[in-house]
DRENMARNU-667598 format. One record per residue (C-alpha): x, y, z. Coordinates in nm, 3 decimals, m for minus. Layout:
residues N
<<X,Y,Z>>
...
end
This chain:
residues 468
<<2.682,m1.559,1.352>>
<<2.321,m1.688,1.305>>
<<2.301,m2.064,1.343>>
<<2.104,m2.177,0.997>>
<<1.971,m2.524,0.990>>
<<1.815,m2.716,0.656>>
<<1.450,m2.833,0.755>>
<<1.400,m3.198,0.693>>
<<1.212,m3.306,0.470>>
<<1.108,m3.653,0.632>>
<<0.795,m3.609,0.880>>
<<0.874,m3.453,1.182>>
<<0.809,m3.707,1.496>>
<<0.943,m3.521,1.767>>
<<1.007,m3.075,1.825>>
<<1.359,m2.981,1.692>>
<<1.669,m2.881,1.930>>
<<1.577,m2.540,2.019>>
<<1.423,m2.380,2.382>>
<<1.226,m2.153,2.164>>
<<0.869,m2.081,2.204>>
<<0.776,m1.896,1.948>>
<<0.764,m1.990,1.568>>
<<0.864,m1.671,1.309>>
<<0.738,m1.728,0.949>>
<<0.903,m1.548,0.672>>
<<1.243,m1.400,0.763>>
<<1.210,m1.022,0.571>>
<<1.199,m0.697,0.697>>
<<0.886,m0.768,0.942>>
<<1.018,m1.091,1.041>>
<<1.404,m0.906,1.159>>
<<1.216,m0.683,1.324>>
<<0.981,m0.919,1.510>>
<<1.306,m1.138,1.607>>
<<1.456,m0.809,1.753>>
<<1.128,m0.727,1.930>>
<<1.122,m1.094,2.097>>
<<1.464,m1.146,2.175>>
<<1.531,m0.793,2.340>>
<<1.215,m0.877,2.542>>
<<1.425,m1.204,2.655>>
<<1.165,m1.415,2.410>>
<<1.340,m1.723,2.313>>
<<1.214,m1.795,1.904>>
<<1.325,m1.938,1.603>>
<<1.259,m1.815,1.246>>
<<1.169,m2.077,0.904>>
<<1.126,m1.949,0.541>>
<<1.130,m2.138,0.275>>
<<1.344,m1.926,0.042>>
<<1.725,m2.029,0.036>>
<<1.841,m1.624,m0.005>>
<<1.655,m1.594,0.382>>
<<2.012,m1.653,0.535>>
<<2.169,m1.404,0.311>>
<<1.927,m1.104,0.419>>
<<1.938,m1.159,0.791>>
<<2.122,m0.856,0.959>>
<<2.464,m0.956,1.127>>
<<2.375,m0.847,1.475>>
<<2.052,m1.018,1.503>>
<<2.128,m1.416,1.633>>
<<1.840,m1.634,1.527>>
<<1.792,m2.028,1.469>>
<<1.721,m2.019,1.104>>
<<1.538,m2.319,0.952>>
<<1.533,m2.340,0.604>>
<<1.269,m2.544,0.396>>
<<0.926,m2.591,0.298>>
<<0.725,m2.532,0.622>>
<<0.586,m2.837,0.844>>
<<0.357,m2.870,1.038>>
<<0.482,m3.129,1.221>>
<<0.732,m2.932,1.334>>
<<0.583,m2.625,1.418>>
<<0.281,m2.789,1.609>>
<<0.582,m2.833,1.894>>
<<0.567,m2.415,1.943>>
<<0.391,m2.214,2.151>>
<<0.273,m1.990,1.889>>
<<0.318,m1.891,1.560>>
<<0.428,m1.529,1.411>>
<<0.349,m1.482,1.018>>
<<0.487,m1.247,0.834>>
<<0.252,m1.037,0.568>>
<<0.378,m1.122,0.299>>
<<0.315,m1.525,0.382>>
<<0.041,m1.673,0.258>>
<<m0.171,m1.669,0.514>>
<<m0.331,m1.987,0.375>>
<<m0.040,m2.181,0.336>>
<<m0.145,m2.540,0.351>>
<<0.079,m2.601,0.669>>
<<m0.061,m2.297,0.867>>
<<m0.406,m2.438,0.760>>
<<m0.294,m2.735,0.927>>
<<m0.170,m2.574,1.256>>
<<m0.480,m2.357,1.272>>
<<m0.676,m2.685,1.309>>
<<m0.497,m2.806,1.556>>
<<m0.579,m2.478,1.741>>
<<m0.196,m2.348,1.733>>
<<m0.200,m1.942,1.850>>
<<m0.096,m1.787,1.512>>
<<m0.091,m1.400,1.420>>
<<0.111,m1.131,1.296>>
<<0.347,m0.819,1.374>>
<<0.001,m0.626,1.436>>
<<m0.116,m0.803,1.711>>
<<0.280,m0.801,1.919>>
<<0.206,m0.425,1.841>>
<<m0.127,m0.354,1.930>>
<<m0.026,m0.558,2.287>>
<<0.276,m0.311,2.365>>
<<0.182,0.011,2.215>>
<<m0.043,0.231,2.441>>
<<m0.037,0.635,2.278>>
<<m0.247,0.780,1.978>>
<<m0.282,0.571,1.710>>
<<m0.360,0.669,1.376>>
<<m0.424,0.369,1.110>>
<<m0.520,0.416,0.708>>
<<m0.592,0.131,0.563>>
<<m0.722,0.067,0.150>>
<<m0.656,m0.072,m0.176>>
<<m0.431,0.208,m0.341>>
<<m0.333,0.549,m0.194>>
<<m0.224,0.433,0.144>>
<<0.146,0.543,0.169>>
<<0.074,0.859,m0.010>>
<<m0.166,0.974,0.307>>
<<0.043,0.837,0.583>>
<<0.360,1.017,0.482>>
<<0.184,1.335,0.472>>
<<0.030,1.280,0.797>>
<<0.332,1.195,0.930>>
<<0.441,1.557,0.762>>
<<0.154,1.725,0.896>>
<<0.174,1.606,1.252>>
<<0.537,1.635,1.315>>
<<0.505,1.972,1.441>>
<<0.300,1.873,1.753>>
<<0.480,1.828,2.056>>
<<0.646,1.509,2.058>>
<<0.587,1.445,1.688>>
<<0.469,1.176,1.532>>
<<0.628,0.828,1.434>>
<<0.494,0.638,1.106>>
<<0.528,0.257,1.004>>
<<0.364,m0.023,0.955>>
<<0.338,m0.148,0.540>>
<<0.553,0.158,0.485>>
<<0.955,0.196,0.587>>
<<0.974,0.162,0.981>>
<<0.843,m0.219,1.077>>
<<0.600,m0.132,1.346>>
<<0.755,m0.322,1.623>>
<<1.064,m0.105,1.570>>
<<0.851,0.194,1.682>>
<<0.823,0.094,2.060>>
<<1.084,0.132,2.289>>
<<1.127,0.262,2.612>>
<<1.050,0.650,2.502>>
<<0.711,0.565,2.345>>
<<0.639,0.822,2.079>>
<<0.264,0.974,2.173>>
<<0.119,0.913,1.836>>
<<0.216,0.660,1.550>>
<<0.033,0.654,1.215>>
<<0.017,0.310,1.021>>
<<0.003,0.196,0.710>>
<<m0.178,m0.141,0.724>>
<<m0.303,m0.408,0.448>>
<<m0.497,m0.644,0.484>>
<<m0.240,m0.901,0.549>>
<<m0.174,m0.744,0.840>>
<<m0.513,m0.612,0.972>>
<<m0.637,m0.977,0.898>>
<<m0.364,m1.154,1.100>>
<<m0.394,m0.987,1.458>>
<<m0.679,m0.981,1.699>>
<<m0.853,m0.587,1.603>>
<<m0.704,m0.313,1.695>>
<<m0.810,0.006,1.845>>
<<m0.707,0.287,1.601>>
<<m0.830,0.683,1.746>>
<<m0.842,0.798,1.422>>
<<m0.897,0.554,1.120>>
<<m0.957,0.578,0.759>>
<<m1.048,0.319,0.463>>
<<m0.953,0.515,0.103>>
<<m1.090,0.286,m0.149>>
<<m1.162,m0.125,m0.197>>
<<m1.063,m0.206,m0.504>>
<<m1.021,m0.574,m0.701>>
<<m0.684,m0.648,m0.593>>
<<m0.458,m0.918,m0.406>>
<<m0.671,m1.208,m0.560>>
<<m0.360,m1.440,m0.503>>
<<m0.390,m1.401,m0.161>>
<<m0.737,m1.341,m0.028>>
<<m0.995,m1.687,m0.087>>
<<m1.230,m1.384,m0.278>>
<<m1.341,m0.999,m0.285>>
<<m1.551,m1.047,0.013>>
<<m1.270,m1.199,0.219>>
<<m1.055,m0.925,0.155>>
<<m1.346,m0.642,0.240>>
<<m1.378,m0.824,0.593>>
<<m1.005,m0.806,0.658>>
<<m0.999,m0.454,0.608>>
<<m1.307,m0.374,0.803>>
<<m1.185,m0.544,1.095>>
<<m1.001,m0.240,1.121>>
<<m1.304,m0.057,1.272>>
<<m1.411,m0.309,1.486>>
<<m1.341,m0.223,1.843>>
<<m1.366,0.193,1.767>>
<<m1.628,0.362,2.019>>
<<m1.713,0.692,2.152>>
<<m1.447,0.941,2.108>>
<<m1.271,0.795,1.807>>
<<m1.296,0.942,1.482>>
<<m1.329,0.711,1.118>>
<<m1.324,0.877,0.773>>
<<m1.480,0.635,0.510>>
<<m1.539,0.678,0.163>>
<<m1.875,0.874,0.046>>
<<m2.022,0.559,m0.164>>
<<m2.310,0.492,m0.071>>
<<m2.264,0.105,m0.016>>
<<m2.030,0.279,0.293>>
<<m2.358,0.362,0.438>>
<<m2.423,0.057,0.682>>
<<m2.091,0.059,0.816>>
<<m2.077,0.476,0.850>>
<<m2.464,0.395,1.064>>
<<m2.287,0.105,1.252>>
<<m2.017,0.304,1.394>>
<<m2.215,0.609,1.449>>
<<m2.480,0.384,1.687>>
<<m2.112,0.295,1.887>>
<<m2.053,0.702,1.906>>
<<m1.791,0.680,1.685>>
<<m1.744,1.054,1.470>>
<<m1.797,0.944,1.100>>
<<m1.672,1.121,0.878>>
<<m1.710,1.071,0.468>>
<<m1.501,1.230,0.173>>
<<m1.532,1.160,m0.215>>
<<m1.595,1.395,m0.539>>
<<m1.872,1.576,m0.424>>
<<m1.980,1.941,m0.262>>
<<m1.810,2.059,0.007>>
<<m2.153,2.173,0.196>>
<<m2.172,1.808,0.222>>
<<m1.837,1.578,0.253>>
<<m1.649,1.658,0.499>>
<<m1.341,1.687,0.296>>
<<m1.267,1.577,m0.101>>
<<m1.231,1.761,m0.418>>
<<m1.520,1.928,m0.582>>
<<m1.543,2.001,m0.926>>
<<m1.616,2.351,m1.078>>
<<m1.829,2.464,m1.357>>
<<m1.570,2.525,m1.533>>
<<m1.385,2.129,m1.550>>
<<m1.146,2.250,m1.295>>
<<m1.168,2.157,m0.939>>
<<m1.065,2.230,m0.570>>
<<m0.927,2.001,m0.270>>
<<m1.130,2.083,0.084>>
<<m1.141,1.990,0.454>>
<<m1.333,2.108,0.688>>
<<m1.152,2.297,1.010>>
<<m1.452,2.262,1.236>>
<<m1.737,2.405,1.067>>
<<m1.592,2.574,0.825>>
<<m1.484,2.479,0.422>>
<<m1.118,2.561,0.331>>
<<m1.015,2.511,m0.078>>
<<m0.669,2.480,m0.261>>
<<m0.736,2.505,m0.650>>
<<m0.602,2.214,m0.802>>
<<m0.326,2.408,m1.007>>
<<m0.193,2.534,m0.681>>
<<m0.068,2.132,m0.598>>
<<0.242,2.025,m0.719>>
<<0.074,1.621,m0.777>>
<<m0.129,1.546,m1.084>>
<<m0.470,1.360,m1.063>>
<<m0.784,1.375,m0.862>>
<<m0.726,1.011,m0.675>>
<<m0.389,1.181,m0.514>>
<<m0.623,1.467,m0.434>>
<<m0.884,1.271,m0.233>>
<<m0.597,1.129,m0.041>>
<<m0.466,1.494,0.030>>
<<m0.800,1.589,0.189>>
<<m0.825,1.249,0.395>>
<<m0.464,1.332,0.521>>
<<m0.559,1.721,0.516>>
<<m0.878,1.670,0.784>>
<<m0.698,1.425,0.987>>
<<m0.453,1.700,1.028>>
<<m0.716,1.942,1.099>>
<<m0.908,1.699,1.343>>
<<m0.556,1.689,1.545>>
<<m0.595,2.043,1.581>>
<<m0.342,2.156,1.291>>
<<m0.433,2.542,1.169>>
<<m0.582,2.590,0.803>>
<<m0.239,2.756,0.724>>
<<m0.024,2.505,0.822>>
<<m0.212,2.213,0.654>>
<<m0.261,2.419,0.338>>
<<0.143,2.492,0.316>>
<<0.212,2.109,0.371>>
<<m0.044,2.067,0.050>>
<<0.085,2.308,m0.154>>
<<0.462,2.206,m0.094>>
<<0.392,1.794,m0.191>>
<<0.555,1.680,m0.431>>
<<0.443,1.328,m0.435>>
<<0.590,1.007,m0.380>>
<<0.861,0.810,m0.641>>
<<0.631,0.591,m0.860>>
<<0.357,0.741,m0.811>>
<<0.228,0.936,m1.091>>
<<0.557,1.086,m1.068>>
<<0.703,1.324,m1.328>>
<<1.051,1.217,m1.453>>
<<1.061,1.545,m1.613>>
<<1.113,1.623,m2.021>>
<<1.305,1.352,m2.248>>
<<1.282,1.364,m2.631>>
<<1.056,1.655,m2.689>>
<<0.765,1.460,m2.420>>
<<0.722,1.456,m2.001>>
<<0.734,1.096,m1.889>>
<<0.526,0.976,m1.576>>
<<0.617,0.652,m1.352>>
<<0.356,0.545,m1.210>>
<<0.466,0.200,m1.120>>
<<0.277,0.156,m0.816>>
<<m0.044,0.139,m1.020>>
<<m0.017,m0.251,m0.961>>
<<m0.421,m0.318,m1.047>>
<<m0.644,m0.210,m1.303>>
<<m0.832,0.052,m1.089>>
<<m0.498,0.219,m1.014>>
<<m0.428,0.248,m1.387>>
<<m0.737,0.388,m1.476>>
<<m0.718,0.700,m1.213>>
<<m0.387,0.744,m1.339>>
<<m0.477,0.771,m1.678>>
<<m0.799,0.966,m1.611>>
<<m0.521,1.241,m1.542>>
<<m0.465,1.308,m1.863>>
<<m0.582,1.436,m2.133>>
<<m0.431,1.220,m2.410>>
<<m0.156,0.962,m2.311>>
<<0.131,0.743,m2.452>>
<<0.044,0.439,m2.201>>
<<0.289,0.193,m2.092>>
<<0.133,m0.123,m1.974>>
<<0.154,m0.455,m1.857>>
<<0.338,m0.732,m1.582>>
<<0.184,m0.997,m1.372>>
<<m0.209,m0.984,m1.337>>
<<m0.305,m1.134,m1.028>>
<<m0.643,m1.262,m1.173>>
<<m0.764,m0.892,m1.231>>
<<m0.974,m0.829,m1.511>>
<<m0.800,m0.561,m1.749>>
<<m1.086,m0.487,m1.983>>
<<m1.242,m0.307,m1.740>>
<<m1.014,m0.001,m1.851>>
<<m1.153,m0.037,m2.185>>
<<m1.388,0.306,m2.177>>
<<m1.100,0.451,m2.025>>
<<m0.792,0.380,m2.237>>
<<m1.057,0.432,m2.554>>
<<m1.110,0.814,m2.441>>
<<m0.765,0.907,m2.277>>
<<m0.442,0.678,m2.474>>
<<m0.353,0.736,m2.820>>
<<m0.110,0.434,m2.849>>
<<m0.026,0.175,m2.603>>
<<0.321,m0.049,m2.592>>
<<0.295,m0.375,m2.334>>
<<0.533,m0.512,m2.120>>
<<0.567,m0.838,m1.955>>
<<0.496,m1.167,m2.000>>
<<0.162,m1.194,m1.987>>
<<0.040,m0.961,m2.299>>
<<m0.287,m1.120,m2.432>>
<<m0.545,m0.973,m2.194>>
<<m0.363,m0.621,m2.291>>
<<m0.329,m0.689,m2.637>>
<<m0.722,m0.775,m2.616>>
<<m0.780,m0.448,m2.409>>
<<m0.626,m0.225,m2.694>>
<<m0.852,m0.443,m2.931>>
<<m1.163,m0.373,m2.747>>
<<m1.058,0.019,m2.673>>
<<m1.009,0.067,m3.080>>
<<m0.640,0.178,m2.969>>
<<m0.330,0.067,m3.150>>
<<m0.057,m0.148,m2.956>>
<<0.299,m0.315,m2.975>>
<<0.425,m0.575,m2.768>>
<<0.779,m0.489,m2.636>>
<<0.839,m0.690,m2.393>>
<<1.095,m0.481,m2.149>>
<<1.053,m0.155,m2.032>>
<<1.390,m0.057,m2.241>>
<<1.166,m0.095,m2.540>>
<<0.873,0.016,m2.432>>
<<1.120,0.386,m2.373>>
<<1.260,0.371,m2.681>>
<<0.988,0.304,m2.862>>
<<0.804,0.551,m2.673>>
<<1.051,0.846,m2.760>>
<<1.002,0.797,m3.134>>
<<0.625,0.863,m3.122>>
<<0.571,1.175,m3.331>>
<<0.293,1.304,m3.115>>
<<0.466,1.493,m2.812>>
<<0.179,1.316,m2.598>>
<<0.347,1.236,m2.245>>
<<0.446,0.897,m2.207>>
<<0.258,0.706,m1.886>>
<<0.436,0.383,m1.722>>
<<0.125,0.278,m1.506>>
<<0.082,m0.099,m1.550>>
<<m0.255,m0.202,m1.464>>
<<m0.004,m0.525,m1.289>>
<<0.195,m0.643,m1.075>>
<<0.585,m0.684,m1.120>>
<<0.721,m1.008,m1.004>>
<<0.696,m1.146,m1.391>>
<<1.007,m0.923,m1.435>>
<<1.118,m0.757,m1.133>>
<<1.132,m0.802,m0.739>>
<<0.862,m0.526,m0.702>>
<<0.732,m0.216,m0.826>>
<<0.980,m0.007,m0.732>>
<<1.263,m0.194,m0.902>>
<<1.058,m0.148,m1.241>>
<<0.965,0.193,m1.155>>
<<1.364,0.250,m1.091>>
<<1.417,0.014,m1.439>>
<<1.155,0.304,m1.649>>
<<1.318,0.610,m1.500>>
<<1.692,0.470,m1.600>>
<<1.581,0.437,m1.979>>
<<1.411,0.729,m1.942>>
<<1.711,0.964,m1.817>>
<<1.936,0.793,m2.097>>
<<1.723,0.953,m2.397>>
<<1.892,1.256,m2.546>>
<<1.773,1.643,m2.451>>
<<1.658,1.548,m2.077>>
<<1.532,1.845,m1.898>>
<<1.427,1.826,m1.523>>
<<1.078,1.974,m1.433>>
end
């Protein structure tokens, strides 16, 4: 049974009763699986998080010193170092505190990075990251000894090294992560997209940029990045060449030119391409199973990393062609009252939304949650050309209620998804109905996937459901 302790709350003058060395912050999935890591490896170390369920989650095998409490500095000074978990602030006032005092404090990436020593594969980016690693992680399976994915997404990375290290692991990382460990040395690394986002977590856009670029920071000859085509990706694409890294840049653009992407056709269509050395190879866009040109771009990325691993153009373009997508992302729920109906929950920032919406030709949209600070009229050109009427959610409806103004599009605030569905439904356009908030969840639920799971409940109840 774990031993949980209360943290006082009376300054700390001496270390508490423990032998441990090392500090864990924030007792979730990453933090278990950092406890495991240590302890197996003989590491005496004792956890603190300052949420009362913490004791509730921790598994029953795993035997950990618990403290419970806001976090002191005064009693973490007394450890050796410090492990934080991602989804810690990584400016908590008491970690700013410890930092000054020059207290060794990083995260999960770093323990990894130290004990990991095959191929590694990292993707890193505002939106679009889990989408690419699974497929990877699809794609590369069929090399000989596979392929092992973690990181942001299922598998906590620790849990990936044992004593039959796989030869190649692909990682999902955010910046929480990438920011909290020394860099890393990724063989093959790719940034999909910076986008406004995480504002409650990062001190401002340019601090989060530099977390994710420290991604790239120790690559050199023989390692391969793929950034985005931009053209403000320029320095950094120049930088890494001068270190012999093999740059690599995808986008909407010409094949002849990208290295991989989707290219549009004269006739509003367009393709997905990669390049298998030299040479171009297409899929048509109707031949994928996912909707929208932003899941396309991350195809390709995950399509030429396949091919740069030495995958045949037949094999990558079956894995395309057979992808169904991800839950909550963009996915179709299927038909319900005469209408398809699309959760796309993960769209947790504006820029999300509006490549989401940019799918479509005319939308029912389903909006709304927590903000973070982002800056929703932004989607104003977009919501004007692609949503015929729009139903918010949440608790934070002005700055939605003002988009719809400023877009010329009508509105109602419903407040719960359950409304937002029924509502929905009784629309007498057959438009398909879009749940893509533009937001986070936490003003409602415990994360996106919870509200995604809420949406496609109410949406399964309507009457004359038909499965696509």
């Amino acid at each position: 049974m774990n031993k949980i302790l209360k943290q006082s709350t009376s300054p700390a003058t001496q270390r508490l009763d423990t032998a441990a060395t090392t500090a864990i912050i924030g007792m979730g999935k990453t933090g278990h699986a950092v406890a495991r890591f240590l302890l197996e490896k003989g590491i005496d170390c004792a956890a603190f998080d300052e949420s009362n369920s913490a004791s509730e989650n921790i598994p029953a095998d795993l035997r950990i010193e618990l403290h419970i409490g806001q976090l002191n500095a005064n009693i973490l000074k007394y450890f050796s170092r410090i492990i934080v978990s991602p989804g810690v602030n990584w400016h908590h006032p008491a970690l700013e505190e410890l930092r000054l005092a020059n207290v060794p404090m990083y995260g999960d990436l770093e323990l990894f990075a130290q004990h990991y020593h095959g191929d590694l594969i990292a993707i890193t980016g505002t939106n679009g990251k889990t989408t690419t690693v699974t497929l990877i992680k699809t794609m590369l399976d069929v090399l000989s000894g596979g392929i092992e994915a973690g990181g942001n997404i299922g598998t906590p990375m620790l849990d990936l090294i044992d004593e039959a290290e796989p030869p190649r692991v692909v990682l999902e990382l955010s910046s929480f992560q990438i920011e909290r460990a020394n860099p890393i040395h990724p063989n093959w690394a790719a940034l999909l997209n910076l986008q406004p986002d995480h504002a409650d977590m990062h001190t401002d856009m340019q601090a989060y940029k530099e977390a994710k670029l420290r991604l790239f920071a120790c690559q050199g000859e023989g390692d391969k990045t793929m950034l985005p085509a931009e053209s403000h990706w320029d320095e950094l694409a120049e930088t890494l060449r001068q270190r012999s890294v093999f740059v690599r840049r995808f986008g909407i653009g010409s094949s002849t030119i990208l290295d991989s992407g989707v290219e549009l056709n004269e006739d509003g269509s367009w393709h997905l391409f990669w390049h298998h050395y030299d040479q171009a190879h297409k899929i048509p866009s109707d031949d994928l199973l996912t909707l929208g040109i932003h899941q396309h771009l991350n195809l390709a990325v995950a399509a030429q990393a396949a091919a740069d691993y030495g995958l045949t153009p037949s094999v990558i373009r079956q894995s395309l062609t057979s992808f169904r997508g991800l839950p909550h992302r963009l996915q179709s729920l299927g038909i319900f009252a005469g209408r398809e109906w699309y959760n796309d929950s993960k769209a947790t920032n504006p820029d999300a939304a509006k490549a989401a919406l940019s799918s479509f030709h005319q939308v029912i949209w389903i909006c709304g949650g927590l903000r973070k600070g982002l800056d929703v009229s932004t989607l104003a050109a977009t919501v004007a050309h692609h949503v015929e009427h729009i139903f918010i959610v949440g608790t934070d409806a002005k700055p939605f209620t003002e988009l719809a103004e400023l877009a010329g599009v009508s509105c109602n605030f419903v407040k719960t998804i359950q409304q937002a569905v029924k509502q929905a439904a009784q629309v007498q356009a057959s438009l398909p109905v879009l749940l893509s908030p533009a937001a986070a969840s936490q003003d409602q639920y415990k994360n996106y996937m919870e509200r995604g799971n809420d949406f496609a409940t109410a949406v399964s109840a309507l009457e004359d459901g038909q499965t696509t």
